[in-house]
C-alpha positions as CSV (number, residue, x, y, z in Angstrom):
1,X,128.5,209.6,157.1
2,X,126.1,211.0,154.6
3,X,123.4,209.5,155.7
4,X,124.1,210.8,159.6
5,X,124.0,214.4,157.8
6,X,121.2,214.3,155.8
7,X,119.3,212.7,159.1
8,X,120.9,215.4,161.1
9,X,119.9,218.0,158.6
10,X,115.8,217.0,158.4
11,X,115.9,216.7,162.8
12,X,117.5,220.2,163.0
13,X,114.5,221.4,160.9
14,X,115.0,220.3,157.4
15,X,111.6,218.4,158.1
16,X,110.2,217.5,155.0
17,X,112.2,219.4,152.5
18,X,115.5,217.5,153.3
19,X,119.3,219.3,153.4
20,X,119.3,222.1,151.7
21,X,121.0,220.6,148.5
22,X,118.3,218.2,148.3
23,X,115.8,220.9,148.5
24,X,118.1,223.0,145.1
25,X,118.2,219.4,143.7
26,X,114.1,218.9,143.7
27,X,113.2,222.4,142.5
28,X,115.9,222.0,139.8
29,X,114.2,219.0,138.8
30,X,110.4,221.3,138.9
31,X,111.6,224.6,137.6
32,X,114.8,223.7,135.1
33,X,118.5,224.5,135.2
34,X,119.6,227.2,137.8
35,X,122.7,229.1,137.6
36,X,125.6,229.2,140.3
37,X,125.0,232.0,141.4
38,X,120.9,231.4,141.9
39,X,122.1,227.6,143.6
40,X,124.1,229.8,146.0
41,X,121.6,232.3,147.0
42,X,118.8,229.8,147.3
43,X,120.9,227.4,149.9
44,X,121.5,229.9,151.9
45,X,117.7,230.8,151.9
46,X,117.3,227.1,153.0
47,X,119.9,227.2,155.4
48,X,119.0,230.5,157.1
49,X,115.0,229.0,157.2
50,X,116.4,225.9,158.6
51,X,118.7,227.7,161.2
52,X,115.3,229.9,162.3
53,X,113.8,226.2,162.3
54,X,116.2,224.8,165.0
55,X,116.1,227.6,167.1
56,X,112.3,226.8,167.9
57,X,110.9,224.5,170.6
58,X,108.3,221.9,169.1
59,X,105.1,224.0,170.2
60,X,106.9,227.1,168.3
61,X,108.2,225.1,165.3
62,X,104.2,223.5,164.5
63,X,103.1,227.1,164.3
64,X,105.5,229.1,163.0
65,X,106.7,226.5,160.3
66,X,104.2,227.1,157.5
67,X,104.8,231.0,158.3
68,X,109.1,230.0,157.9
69,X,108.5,228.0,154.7
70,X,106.3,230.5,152.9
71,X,108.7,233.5,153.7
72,X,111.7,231.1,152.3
73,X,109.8,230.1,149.2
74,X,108.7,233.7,148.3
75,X,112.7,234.9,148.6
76,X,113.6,231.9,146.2
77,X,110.7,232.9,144.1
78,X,112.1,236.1,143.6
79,X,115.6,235.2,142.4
80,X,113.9,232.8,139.5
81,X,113.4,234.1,135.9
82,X,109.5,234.5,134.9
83,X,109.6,230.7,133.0
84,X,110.8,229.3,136.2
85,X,108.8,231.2,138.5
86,X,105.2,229.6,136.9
87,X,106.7,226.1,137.2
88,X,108.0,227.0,140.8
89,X,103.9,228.3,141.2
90,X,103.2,225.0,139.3
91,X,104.8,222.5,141.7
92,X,103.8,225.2,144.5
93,X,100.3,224.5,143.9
94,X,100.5,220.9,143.6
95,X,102.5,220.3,147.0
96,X,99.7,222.3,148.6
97,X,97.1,220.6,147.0
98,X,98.5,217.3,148.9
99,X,98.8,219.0,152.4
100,X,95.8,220.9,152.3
101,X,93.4,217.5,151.9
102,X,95.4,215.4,154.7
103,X,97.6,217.3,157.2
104,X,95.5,221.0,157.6
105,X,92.4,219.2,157.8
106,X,93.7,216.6,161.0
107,X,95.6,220.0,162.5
108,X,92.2,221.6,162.5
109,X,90.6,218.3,163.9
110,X,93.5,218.0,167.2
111,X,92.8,221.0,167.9
């Protein structure tokens, strides 16, 4: 049953990221321990980006994604303390460092 959620949770616009607990679960793993009360507030950052996600038709979600993601990632920013917040910049920089060589260079290619 697990696995039907967490398959269900990346098609209803988890995408890459995952469930949202996954998502808490990697950035704890970047950034260090979070408190409670910071795991609460950033799931429902994830969930409410992932709610915005599902509510999109596939033309929509390709272009509004990125523009979702960023604007979920600068609220969790915000609730980290200044040590977390440069490794969260840290392992920021190095996910875009990946996409920006393969997947924004083919989108600019389809198009």
């Amino acid at each position: 049953m697990q696995a039907q959620e967490q398959k269900k949770g990346r098609g209803q616009g988890g995408g890459r990221g995952g469930t949202p607990e996954q998502r808490i679960e990697r950035l704890e793993q970047a950034v260090g321990s979070l408190t409670a009360d910071q795991k609460d507030k950033i799931k429902a950052i994830y969930e409410k980006a992932a709610e915005k996600m599902q509510g999109l038709s596939e033309d929509e979600r390709r272009q509004k994604a990125m523009e979702i993601m960023q604007e979920s990632n600068r609220q969790v920013r915000a609730l980290l303390t200044p040590d977390q917040q440069k490794k969260f910049d840290e392992m920021m920089a190095q996910a875009r460092g990946g996409r920006e060589g393969g997947g924004g260079g083919r989108k600019k290619q389809d198009d």
